[in-house]
C-alpha positions as CSV (number, residue, x, y, z in Angstrom):
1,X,94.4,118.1,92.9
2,X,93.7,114.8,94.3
3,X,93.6,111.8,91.8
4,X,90.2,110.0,92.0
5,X,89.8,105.9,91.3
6,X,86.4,104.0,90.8
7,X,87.0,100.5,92.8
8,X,84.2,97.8,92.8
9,X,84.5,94.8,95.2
10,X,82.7,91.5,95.4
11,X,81.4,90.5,99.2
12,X,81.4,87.0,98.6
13,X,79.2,84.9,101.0
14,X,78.0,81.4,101.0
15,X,76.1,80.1,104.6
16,X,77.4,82.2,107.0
17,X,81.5,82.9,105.2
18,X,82.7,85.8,103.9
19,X,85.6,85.1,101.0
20,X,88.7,87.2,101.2
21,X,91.9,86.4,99.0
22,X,95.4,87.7,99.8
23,X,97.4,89.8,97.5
24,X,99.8,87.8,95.5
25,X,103.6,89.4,96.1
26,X,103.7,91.2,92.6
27,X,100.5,93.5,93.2
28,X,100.6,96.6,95.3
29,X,99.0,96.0,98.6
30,X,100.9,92.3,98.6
31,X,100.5,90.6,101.7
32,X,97.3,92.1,102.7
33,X,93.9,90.4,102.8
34,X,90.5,92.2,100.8
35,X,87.4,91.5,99.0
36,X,88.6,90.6,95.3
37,X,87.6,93.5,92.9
38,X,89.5,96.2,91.2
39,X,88.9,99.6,89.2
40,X,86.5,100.7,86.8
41,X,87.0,100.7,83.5
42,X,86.2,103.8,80.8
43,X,82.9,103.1,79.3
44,X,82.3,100.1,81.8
45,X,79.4,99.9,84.4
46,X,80.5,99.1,87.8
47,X,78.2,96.3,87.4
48,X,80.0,95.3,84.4
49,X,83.5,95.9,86.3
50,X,82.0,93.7,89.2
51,X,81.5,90.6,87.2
52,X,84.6,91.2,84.8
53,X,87.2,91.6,88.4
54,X,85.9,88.6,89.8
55,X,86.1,86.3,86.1
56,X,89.8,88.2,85.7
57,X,91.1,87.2,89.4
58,X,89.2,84.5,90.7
59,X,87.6,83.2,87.2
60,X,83.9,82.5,88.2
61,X,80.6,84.2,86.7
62,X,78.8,86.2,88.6
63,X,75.2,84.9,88.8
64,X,73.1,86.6,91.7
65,X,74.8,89.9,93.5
66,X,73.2,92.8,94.7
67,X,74.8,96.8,95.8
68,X,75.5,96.9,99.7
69,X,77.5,100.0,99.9
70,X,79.8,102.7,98.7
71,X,82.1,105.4,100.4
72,X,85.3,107.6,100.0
73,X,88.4,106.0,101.2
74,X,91.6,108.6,101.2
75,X,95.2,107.1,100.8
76,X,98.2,109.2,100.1
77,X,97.5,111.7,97.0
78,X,94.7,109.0,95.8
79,X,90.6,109.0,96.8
80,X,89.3,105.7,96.2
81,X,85.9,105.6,96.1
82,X,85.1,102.3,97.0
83,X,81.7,100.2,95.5
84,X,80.7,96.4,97.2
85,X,78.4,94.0,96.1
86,X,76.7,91.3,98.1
87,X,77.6,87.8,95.7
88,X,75.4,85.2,97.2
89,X,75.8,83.0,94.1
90,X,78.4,82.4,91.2
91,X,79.4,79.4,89.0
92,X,82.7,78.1,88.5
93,X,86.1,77.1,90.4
94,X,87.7,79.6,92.2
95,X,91.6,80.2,90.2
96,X,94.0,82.2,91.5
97,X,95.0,84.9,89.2
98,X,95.6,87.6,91.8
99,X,95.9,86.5,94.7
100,X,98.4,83.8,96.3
101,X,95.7,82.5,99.0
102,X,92.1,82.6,99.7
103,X,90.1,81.6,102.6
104,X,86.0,81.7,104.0
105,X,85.9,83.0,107.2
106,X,82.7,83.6,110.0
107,X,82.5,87.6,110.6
108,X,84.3,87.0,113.8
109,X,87.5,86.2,111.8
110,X,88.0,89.1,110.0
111,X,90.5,90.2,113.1
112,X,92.6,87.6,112.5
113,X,93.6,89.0,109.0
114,X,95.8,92.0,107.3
115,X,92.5,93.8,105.4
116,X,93.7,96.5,102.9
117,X,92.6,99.4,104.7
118,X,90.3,100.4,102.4
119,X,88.2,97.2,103.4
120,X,87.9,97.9,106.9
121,X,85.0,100.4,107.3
122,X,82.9,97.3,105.4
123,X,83.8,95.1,107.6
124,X,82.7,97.4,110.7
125,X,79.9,97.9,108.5
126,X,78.8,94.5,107.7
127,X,78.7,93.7,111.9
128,X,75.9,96.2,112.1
């Protein structure tokens, strides 16, 4: 039987940029590029896991974010099912907890970069 994870992932967007932070070399997936999140707690909304992914890796507060999308991504012996929230405003300076680089790029850029592939069908998503 397949193992089944709850992620949630912030789309973080300011003017016309989208935030995506690379993997720092001690996570799985290092190297790749994605829109900072993580799993789903026990007992935890994934609004709650939303707001508490983004203050664990990036340390800023959540402040105005609302539900874009949600599918099934399959890797390996692991279905992800994948949750993303619009951010369009948070307080704070971005840290770097999980991530070794981050960087605001126009839609047009997201070619450029390594996306986990779990990302991707977003980002085709988001050029609709």
């Amino acid at each position: 039987m397949l193992k089944r994870i709850t992620v949630v992932a912030g789309i973080i967007i300011q003017k016309d940029l989208f935030l995506i932070a690379r993997r720092s070399p001690h996570f799985k997936g290092s190297g790749f590029w994605e829109f900072p999140g993580g799993k789903l707690e026990i007992n935890e909304t994934k609004e709650m896991c939303l707001k508490r992914e983004l203050d664990e890796e990036l340390e800023i507060k959540v402040i105005e974010y609302s539900f874009y999308k949600s599918y099934d991504y399959s890797s390996h012996d692991i279905i992800y099912n994948m949750n993303f929230y619009l951010v369009n405003k948070f307080s704070g300076t971005i840290k770097l907890n999980a991530h070794d680089k981050i960087k605001w790029i126009k839609y047009n850029e997201f070619r450029k970069y390594d996306m986990l592939p779990g990302d991707i069908p977003i980002i085709k998503d988001l050029g609709k």
